[in-house]
PDB file of the backbone (N, CA, C, O) and the ligand in Angstrom, with CONECT records:
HET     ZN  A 101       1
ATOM      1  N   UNK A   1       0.832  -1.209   0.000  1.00  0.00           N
ATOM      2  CA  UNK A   1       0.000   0.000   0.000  1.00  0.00           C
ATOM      3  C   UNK A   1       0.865   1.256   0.000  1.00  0.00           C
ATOM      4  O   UNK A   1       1.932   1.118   0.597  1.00  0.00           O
ATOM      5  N   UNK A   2       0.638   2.421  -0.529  1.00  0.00           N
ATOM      6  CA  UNK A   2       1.050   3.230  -0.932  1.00  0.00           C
ATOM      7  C   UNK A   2       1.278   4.030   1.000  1.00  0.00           C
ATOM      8  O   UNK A   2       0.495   3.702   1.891  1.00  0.00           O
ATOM      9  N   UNK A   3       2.151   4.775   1.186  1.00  0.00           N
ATOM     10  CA  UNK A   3       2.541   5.686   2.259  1.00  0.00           C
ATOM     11  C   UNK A   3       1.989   6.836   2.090  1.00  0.00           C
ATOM     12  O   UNK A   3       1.586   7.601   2.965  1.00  0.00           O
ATOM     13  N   UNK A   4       1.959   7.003   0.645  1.00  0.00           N
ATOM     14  CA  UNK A   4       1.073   8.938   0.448  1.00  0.00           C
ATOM     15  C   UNK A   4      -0.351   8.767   1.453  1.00  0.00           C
ATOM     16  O   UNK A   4      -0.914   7.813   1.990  1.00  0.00           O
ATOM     17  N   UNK A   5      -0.547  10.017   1.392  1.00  0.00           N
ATOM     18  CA  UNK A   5      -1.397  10.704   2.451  1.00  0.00           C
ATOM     19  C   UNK A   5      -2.279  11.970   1.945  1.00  0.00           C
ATOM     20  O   UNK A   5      -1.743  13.014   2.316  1.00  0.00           O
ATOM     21  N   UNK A   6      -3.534  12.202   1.169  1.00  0.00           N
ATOM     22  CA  UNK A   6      -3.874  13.592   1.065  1.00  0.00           C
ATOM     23  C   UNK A   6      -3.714  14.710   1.777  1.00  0.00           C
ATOM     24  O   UNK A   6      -4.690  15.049   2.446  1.00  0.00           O
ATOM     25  N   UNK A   7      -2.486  15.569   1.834  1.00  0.00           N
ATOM     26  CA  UNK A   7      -2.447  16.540   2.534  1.00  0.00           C
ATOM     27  C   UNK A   7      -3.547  17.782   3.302  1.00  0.00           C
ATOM     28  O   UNK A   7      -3.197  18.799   3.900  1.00  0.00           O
ATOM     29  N   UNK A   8      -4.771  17.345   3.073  1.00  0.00           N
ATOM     30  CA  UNK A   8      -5.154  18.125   3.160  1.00  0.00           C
ATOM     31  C   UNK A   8      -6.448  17.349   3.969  1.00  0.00           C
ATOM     32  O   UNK A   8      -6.962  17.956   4.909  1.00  0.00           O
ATOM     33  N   UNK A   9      -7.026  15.846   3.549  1.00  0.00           N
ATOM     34  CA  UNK A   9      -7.717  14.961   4.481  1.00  0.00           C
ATOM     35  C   UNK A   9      -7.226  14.100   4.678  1.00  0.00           C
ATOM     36  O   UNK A   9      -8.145  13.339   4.981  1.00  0.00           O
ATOM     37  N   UNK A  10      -6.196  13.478   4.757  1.00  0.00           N
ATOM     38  CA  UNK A  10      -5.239  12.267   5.244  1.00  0.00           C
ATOM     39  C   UNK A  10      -5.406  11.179   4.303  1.00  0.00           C
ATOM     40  O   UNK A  10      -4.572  10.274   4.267  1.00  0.00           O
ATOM     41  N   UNK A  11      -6.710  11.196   3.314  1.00  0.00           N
ATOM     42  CA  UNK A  11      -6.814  10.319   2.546  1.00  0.00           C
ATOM     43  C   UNK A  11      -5.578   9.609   1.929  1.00  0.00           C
ATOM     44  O   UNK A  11      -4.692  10.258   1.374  1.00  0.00           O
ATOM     45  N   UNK A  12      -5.527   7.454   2.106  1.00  0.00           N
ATOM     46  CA  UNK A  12      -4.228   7.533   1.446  1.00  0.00           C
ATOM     47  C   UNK A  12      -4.273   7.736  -0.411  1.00  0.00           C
ATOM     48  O   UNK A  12      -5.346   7.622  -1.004  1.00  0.00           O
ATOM     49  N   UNK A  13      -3.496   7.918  -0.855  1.00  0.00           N
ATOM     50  CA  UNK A  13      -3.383   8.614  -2.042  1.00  0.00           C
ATOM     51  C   UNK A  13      -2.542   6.804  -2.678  1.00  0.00           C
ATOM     52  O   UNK A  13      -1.334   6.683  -2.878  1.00  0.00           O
ATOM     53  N   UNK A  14      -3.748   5.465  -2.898  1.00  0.00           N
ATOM     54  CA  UNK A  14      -3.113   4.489  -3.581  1.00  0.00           C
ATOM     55  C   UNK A  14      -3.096   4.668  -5.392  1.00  0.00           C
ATOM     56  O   UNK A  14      -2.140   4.557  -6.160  1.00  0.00           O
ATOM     57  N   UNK A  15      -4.336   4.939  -5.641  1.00  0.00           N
ATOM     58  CA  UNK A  15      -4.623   4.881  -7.242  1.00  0.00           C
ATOM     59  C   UNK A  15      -4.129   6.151  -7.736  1.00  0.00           C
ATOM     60  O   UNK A  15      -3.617   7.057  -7.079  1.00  0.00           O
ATOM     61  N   UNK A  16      -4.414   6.079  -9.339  1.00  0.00           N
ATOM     62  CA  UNK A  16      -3.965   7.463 -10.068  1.00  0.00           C
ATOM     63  C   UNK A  16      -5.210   8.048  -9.775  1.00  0.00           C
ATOM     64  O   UNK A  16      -5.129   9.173  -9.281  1.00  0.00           O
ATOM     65  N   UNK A  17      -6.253   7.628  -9.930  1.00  0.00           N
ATOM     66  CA  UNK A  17      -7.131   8.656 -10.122  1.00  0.00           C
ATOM     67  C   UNK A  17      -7.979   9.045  -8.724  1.00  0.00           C
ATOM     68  O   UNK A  17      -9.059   9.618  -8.580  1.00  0.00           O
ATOM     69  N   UNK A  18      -6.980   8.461  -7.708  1.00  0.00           N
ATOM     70  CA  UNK A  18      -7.256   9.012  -6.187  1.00  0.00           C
ATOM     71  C   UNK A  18      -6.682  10.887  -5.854  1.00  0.00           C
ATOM     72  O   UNK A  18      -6.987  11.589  -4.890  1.00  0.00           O
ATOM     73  N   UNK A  19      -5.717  11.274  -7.154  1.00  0.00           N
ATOM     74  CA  UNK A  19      -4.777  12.313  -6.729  1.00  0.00           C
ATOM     75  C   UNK A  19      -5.352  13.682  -7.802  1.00  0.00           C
ATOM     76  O   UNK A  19      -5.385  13.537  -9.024  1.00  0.00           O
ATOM     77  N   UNK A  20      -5.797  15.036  -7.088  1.00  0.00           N
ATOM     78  CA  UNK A  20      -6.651  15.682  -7.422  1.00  0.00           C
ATOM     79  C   UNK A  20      -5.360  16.384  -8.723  1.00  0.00           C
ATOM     80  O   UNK A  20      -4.206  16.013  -8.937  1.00  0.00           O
ATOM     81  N   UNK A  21      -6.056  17.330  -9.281  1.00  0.00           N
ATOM     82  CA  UNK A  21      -5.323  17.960 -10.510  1.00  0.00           C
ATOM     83  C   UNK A  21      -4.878  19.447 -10.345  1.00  0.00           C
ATOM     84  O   UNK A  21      -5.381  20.324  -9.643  1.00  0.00           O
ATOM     85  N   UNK A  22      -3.570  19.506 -11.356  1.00  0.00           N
ATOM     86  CA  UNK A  22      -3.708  21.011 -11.222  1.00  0.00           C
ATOM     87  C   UNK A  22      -4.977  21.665 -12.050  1.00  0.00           C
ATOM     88  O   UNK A  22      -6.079  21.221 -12.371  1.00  0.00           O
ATOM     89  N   UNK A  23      -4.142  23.242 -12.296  1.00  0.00           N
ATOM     90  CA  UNK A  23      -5.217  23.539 -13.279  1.00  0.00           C
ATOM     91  C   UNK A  23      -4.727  23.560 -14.717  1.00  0.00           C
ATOM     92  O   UNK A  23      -5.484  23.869 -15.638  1.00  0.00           O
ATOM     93  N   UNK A  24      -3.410  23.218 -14.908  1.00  0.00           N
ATOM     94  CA  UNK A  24      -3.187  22.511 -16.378  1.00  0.00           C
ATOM     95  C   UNK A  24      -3.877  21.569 -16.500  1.00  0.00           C
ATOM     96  O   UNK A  24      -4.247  21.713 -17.666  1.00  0.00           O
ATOM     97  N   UNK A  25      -4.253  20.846 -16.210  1.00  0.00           N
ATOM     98  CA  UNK A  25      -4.909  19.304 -15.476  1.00  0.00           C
ATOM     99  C   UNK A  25      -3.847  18.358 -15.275  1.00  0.00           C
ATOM    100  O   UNK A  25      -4.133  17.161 -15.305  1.00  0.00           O
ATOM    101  N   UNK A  26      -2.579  18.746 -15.061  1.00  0.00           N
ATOM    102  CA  UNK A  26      -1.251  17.749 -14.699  1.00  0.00           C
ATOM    103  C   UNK A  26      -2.228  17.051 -13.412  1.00  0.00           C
ATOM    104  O   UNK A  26      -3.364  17.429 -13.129  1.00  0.00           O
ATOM    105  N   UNK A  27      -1.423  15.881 -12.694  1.00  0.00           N
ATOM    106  CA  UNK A  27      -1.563  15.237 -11.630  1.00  0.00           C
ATOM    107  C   UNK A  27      -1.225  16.201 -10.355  1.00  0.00           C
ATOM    108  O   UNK A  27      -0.366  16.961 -10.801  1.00  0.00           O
ATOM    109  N   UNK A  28      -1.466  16.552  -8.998  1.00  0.00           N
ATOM    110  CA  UNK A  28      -1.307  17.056  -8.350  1.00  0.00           C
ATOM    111  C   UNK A  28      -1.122  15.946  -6.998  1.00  0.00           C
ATOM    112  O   UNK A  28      -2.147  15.377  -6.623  1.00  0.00           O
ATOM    113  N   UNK A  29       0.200  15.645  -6.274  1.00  0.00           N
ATOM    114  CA  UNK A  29       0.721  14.858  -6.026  1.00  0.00           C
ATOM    115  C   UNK A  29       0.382  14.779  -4.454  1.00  0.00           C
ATOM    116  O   UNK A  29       0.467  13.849  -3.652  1.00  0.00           O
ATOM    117  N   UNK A  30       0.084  15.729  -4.364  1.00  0.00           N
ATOM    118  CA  UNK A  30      -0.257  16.402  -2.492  1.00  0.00           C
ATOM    119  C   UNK A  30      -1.709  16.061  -2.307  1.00  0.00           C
ATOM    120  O   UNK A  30      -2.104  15.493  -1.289  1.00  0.00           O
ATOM    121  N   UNK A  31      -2.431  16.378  -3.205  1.00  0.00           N
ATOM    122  CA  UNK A  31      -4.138  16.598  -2.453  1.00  0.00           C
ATOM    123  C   UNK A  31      -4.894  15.483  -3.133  1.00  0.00           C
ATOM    124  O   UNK A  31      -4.403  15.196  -4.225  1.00  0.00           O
ATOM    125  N   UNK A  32      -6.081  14.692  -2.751  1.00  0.00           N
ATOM    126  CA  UNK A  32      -6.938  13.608  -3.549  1.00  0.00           C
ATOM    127  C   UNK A  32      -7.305  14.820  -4.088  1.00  0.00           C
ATOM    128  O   UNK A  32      -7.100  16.034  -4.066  1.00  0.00           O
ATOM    129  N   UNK A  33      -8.391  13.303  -4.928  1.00  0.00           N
ATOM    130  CA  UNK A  33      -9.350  14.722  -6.034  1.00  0.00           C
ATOM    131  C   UNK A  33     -10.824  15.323  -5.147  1.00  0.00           C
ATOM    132  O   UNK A  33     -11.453  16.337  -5.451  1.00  0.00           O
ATOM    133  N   UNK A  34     -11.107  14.462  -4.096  1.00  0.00           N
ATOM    134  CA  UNK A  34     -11.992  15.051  -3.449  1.00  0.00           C
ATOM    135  C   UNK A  34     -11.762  16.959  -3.180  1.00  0.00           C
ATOM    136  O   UNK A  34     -12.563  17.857  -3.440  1.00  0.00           O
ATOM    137  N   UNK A  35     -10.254  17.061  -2.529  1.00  0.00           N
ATOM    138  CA  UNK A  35     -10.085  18.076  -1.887  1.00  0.00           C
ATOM    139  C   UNK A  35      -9.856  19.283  -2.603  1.00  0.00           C
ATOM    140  O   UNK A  35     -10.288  20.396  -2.304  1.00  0.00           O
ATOM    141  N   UNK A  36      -8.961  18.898  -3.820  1.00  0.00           N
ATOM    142  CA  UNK A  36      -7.846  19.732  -4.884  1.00  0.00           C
ATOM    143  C   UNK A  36      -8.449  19.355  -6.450  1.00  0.00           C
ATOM    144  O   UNK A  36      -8.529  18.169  -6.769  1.00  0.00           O
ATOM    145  N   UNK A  37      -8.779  20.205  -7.203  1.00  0.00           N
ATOM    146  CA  UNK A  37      -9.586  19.613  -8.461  1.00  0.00           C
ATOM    147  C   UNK A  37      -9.170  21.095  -9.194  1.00  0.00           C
ATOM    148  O   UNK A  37      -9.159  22.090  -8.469  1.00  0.00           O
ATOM    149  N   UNK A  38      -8.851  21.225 -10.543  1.00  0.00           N
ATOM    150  CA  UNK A  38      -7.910  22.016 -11.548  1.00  0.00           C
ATOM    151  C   UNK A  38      -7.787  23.054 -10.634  1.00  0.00           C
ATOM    152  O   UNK A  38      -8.515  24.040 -10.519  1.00  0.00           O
ATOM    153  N   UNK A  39      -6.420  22.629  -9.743  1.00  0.00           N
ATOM    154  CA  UNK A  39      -5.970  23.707  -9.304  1.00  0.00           C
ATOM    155  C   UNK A  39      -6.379  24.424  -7.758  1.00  0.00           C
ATOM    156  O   UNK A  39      -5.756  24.932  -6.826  1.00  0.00           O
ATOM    157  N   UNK A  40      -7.432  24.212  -8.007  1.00  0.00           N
ATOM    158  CA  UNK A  40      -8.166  24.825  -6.645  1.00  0.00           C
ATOM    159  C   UNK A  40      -9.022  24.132  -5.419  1.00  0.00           C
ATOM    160  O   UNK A  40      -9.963  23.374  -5.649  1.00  0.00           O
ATOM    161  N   UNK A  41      -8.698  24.391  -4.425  1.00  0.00           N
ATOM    162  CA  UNK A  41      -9.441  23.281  -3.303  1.00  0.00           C
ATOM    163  C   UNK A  41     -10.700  23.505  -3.265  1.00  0.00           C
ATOM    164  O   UNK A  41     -11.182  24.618  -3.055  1.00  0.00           O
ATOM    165  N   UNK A  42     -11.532  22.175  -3.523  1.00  0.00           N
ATOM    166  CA  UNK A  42     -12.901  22.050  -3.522  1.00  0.00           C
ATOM    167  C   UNK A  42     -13.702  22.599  -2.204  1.00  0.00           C
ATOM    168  O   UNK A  42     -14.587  23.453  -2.259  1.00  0.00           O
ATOM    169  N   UNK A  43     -13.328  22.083  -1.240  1.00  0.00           N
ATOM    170  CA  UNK A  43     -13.738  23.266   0.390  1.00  0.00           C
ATOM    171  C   UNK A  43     -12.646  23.945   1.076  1.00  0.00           C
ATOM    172  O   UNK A  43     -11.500  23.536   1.264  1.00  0.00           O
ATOM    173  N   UNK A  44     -13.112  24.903   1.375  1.00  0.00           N
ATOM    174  CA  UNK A  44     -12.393  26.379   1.695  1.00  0.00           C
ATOM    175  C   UNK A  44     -12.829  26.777   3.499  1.00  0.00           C
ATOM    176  O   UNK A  44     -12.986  27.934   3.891  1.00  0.00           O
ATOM    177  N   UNK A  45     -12.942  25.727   4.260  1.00  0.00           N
ATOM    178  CA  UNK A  45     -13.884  25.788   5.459  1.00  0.00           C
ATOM    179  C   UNK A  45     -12.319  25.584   6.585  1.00  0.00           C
ATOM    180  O   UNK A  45     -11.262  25.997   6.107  1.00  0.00           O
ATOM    181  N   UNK A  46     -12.300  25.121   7.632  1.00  0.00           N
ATOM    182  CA  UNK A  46     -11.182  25.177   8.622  1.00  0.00           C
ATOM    183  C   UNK A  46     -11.076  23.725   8.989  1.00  0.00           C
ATOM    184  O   UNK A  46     -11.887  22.835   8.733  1.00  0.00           O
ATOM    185  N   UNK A  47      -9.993  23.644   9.600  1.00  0.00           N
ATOM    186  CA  UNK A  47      -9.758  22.263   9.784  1.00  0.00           C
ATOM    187  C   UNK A  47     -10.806  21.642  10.626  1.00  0.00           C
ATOM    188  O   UNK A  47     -11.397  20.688  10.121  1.00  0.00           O
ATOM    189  N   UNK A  48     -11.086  21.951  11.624  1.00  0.00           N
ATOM    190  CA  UNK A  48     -11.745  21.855  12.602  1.00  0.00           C
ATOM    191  C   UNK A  48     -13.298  21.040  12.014  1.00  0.00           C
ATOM    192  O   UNK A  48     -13.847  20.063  12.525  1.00  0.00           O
ATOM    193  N   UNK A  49     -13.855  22.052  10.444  1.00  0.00           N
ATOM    194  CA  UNK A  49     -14.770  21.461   9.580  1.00  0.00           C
ATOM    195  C   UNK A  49     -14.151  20.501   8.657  1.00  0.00           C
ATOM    196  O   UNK A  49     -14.774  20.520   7.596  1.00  0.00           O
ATOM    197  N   UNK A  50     -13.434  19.890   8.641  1.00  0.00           N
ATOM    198  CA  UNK A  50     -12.807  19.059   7.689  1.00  0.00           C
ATOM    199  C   UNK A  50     -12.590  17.896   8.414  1.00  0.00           C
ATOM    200  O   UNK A  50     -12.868  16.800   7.926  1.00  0.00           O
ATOM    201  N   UNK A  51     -12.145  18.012   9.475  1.00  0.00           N
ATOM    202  CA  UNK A  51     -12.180  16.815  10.511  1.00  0.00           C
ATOM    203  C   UNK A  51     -13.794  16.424  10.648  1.00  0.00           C
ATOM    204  O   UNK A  51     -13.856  15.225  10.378  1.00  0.00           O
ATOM    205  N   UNK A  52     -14.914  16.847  10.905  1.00  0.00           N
ATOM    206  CA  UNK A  52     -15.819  16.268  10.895  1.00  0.00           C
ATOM    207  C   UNK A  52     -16.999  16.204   9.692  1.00  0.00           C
ATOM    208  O   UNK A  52     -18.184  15.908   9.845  1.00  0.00           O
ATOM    209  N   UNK A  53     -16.303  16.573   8.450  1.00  0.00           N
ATOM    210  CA  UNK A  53     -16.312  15.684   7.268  1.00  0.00           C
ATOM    211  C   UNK A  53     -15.980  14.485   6.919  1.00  0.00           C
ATOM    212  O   UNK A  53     -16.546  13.785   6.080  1.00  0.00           O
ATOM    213  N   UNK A  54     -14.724  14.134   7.786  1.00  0.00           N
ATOM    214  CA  UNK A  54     -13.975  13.354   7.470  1.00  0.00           C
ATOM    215  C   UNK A  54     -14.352  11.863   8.250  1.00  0.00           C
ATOM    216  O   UNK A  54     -13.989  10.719   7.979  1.00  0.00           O
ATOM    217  N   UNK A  55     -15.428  12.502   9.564  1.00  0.00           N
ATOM    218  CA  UNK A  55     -15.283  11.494  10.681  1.00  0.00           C
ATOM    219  C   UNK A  55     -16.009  10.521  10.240  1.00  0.00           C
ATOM    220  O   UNK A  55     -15.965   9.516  10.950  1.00  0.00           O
ATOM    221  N   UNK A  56     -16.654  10.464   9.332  1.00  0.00           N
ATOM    222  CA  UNK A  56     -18.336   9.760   8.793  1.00  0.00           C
ATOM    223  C   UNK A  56     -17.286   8.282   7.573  1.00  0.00           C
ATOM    224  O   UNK A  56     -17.272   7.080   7.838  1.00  0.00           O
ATOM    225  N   UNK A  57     -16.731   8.796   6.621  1.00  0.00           N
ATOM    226  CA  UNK A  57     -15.789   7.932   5.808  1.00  0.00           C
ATOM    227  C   UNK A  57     -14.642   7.784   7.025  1.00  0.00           C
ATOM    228  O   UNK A  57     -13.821   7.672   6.115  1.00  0.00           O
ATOM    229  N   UNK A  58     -14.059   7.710   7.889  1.00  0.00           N
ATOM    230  CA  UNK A  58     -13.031   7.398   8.838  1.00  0.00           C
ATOM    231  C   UNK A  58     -13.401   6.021   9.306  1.00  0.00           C
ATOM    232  O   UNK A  58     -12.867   4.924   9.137  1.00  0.00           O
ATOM    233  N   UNK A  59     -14.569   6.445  10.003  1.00  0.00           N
ATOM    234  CA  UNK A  59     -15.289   5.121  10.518  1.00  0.00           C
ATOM    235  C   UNK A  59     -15.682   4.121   9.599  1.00  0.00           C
ATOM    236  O   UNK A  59     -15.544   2.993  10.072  1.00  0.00           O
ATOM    237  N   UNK A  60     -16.141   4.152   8.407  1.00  0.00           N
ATOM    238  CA  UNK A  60     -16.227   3.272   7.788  1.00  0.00           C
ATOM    239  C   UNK A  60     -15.194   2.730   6.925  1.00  0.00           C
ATOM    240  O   UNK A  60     -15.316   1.884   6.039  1.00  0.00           O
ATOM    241  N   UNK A  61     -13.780   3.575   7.465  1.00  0.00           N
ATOM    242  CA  UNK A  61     -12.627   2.886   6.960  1.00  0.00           C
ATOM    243  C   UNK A  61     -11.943   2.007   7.950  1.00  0.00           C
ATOM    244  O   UNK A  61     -11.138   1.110   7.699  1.00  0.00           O
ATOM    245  N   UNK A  62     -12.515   2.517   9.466  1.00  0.00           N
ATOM    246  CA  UNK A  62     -11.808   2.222  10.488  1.00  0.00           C
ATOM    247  C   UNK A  62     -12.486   1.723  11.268  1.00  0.00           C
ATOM    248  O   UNK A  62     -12.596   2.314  12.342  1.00  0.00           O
ATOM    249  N   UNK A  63     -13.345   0.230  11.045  1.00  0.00           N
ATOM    250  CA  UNK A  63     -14.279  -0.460  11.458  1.00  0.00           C
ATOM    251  C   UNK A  63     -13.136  -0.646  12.911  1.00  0.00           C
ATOM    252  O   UNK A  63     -11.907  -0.666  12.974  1.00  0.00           O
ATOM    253  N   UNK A  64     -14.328  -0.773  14.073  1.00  0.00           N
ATOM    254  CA  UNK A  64     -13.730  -1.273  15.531  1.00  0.00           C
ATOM    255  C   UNK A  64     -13.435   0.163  15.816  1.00  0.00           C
ATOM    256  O   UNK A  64     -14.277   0.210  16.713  1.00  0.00           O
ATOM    257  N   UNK A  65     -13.052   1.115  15.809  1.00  0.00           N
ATOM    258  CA  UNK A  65     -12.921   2.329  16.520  1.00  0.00           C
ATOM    259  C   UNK A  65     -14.128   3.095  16.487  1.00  0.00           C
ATOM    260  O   UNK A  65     -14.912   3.364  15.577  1.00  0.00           O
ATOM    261  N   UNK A  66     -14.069   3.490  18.164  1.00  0.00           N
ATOM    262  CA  UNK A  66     -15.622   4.346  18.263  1.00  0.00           C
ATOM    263  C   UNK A  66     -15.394   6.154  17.170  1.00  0.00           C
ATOM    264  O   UNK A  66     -14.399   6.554  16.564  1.00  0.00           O
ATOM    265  N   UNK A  67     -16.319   6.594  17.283  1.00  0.00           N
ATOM    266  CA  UNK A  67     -16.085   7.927  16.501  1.00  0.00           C
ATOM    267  C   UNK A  67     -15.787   8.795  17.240  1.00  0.00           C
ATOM    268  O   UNK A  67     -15.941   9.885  16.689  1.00  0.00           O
ATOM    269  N   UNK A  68     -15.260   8.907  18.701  1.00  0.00           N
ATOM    270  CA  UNK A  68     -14.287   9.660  19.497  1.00  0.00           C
ATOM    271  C   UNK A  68     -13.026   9.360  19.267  1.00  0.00           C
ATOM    272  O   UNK A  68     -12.194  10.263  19.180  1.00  0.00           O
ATOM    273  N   UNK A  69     -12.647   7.912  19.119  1.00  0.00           N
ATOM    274  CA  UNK A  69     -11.417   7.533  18.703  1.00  0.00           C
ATOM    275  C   UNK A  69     -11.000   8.159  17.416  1.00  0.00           C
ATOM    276  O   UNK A  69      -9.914   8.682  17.166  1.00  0.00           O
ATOM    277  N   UNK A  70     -11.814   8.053  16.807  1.00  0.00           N
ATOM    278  CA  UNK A  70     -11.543   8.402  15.281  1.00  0.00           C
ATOM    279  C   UNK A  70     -11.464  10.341  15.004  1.00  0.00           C
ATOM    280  O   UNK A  70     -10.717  11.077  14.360  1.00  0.00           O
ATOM    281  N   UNK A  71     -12.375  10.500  15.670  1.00  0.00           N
ATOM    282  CA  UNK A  71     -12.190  12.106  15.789  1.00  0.00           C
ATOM    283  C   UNK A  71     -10.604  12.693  16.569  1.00  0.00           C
ATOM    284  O   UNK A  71      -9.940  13.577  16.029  1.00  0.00           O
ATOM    285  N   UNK A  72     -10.244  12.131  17.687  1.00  0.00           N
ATOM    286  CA  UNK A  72      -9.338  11.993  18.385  1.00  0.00           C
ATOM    287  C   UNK A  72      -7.548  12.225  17.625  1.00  0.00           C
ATOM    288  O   UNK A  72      -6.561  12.945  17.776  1.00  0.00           O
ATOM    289  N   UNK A  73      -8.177  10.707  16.508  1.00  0.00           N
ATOM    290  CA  UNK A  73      -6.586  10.186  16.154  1.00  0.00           C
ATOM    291  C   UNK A  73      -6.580  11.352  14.988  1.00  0.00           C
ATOM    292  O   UNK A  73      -5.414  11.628  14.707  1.00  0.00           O
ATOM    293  N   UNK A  74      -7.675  12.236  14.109  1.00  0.00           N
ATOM    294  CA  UNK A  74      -7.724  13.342  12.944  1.00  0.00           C
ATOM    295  C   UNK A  74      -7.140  14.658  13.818  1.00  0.00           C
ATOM    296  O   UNK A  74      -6.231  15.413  13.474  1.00  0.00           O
ATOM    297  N   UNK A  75      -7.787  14.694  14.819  1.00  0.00           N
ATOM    298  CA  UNK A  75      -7.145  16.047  16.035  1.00  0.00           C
ATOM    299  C   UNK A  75      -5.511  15.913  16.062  1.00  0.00           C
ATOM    300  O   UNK A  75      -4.649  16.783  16.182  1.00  0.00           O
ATOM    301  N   UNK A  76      -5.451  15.015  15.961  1.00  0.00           N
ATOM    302  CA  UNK A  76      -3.954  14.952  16.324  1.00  0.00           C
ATOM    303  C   UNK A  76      -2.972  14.832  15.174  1.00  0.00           C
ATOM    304  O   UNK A  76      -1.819  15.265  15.157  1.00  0.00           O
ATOM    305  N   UNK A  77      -3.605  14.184  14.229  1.00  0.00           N
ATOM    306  CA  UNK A  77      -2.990  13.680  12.546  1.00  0.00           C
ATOM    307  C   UNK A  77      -3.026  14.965  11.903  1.00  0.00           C
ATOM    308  O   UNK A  77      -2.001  15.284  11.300  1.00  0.00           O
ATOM    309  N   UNK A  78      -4.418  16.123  11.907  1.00  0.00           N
ATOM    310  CA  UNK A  78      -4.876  16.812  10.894  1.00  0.00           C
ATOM    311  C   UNK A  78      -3.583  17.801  10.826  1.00  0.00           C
ATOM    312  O   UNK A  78      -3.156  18.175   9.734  1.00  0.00           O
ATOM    313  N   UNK A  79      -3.000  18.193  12.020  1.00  0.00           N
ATOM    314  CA  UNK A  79      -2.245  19.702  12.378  1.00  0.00           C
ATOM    315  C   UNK A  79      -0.727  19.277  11.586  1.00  0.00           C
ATOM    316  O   UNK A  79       0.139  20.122  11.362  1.00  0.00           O
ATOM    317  N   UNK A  80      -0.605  17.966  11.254  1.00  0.00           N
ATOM    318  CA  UNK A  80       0.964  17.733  10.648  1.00  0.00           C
ATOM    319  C   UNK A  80       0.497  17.600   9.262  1.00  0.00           C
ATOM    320  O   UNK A  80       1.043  16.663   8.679  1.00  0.00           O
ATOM    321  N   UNK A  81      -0.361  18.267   8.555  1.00  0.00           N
ATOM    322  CA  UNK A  81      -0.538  17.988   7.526  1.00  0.00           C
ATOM    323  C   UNK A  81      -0.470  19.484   6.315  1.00  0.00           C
ATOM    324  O   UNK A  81      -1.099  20.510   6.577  1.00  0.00           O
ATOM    325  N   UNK A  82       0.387  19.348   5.029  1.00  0.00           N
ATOM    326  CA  UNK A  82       0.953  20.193   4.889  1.00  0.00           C
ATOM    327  C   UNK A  82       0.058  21.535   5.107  1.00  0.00           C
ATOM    328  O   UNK A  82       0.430  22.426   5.870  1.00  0.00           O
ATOM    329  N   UNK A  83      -1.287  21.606   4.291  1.00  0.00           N
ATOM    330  CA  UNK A  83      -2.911  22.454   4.560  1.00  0.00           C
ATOM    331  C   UNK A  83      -3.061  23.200   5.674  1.00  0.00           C
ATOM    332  O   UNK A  83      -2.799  24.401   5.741  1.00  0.00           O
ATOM    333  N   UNK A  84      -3.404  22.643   6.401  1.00  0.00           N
ATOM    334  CA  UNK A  84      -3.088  23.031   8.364  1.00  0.00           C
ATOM    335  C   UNK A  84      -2.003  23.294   9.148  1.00  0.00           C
ATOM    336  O   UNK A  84      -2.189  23.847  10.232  1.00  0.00           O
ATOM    337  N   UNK A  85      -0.744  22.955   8.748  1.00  0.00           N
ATOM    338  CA  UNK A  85       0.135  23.549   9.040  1.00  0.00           C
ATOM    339  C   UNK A  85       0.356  25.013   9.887  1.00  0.00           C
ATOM    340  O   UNK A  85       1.490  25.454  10.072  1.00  0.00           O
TER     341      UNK A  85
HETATM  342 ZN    ZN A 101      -8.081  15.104   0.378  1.00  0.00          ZN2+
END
């Protein structure tokens, strides 16, 4: 499995067409396409709202952890991420 990480929702970044675009439409290597799409980030909201976007697909990636856990381990993941920084 791939180590990339969407910088911006932690998403891991395995497939090509998991990784959002510039606005040439090159590949954009940092953000999925959820987040980053020709060039420009699809939500413009704070981390704080991005973490509980995120908590709903977390859990259903991260069967066995309650959704405090999961909110918890994004609180702590989201702030090392290049976006939030
Ligand atoms: Zn993303």
């Amino acid at each position: 499995m791939s180590e990339k990480f969407c910088q911006s929702c932690a998403m891991p970044l395995g497939n090509e067409k998991d990784y959002g675009t510039n606005a040439d439409g090159s590949r954009n290597d940092e953000y999925c396409n959820y987040c980053y799409e020709n060039g420009e980030f699809t939500f413009s909201g704070t981390m704080e709202e991005m973490i509980e976007i995120c908590v709903k697909p977390m859990l259903l990636a991260n069967k066995g952890m309650t959704e405090e856990q999961v909110r918890n381990s994004m609180k702590g993941y989201f702030p090392t991420l290049k976006r939030w920084k």
